[in-house]
C-alpha positions as CSV (number, residue, x, y, z in Angstrom):
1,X,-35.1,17.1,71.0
2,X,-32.9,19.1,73.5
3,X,-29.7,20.6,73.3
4,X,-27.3,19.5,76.0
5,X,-23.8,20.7,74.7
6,X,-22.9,22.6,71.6
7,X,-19.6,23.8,70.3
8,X,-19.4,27.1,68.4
9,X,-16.1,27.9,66.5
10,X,-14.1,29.0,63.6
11,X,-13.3,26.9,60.3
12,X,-10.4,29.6,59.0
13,X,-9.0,30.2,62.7
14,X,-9.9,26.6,64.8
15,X,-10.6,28.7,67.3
16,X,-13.2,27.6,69.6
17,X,-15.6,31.1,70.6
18,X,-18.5,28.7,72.6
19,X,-18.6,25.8,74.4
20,X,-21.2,24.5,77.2
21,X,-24.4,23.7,77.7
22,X,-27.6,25.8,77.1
23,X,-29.6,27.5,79.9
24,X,-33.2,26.8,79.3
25,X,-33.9,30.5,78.4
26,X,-31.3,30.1,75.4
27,X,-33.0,27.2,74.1
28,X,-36.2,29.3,72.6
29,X,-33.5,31.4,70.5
30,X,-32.8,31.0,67.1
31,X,-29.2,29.7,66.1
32,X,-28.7,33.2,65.0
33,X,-30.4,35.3,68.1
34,X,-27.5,32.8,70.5
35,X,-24.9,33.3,68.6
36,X,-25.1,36.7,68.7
37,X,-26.1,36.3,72.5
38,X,-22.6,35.4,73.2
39,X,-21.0,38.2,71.5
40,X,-19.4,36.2,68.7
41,X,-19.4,37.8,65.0
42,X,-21.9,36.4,62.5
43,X,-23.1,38.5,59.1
44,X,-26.5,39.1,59.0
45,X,-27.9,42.8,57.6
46,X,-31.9,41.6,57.7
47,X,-32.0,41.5,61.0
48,X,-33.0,37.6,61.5
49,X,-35.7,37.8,58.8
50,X,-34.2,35.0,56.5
51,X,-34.1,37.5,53.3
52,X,-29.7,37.9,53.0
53,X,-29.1,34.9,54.1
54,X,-25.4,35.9,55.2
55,X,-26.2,34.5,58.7
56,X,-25.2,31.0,57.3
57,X,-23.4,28.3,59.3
58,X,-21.9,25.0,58.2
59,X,-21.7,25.6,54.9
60,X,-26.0,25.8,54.1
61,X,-28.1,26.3,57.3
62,X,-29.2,29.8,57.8
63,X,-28.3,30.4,61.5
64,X,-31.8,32.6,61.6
65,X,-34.6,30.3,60.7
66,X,-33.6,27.4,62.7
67,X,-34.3,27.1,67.0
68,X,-31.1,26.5,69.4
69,X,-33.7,23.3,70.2
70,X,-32.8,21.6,66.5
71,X,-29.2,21.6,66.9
72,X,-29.0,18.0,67.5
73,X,-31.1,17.1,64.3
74,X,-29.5,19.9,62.1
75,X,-25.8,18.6,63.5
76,X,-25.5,15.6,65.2
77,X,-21.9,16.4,66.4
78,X,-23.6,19.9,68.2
79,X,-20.6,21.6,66.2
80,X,-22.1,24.6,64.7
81,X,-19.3,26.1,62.3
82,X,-18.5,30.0,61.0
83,X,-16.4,29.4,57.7
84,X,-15.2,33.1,57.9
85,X,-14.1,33.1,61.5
């Protein structure tokens, strides 16, 4: 399943910090690997390796182990969310 839109943003501030559509080169990125992409704050100290799991979005999914590609079966709503931001 593809991507088509996603929204990235903040639960404390409601701000918004990404919202479009993927280019097909971002799509082979991990959730973690974009978001950092786009220059937006995440915590993460094992570099992507799925051992501190800091790099966790929406509450449970670790941002790192998951593709840009299963957005839509991860979040239906293509809202991914940063508690902290």
């Amino acid at each position: 399943m593809s991507v088509k839109q996603i929204v990235i943003k903040g639960r404390a501030s409601q701000r918004i910090y990404f919202q479009g559509e993927l280019l097909p080169e971002e799509k082979k990125l991990t959730i973690l690997e974009f978001i950092k992409l786009k220059e937006i704050p995440i915590a993460s100290s094992c570099g992507g390796e799925g051992v501190c799991k800091k790099c966790v979005i929406n509450g449970n999914i670790v941002s790192c182990m998951h593709l840009m590609t299963q957005v839509n079966q991860l979040l239906p709503e293509g809202e991914i969310i940063i508690f902290y931001l």
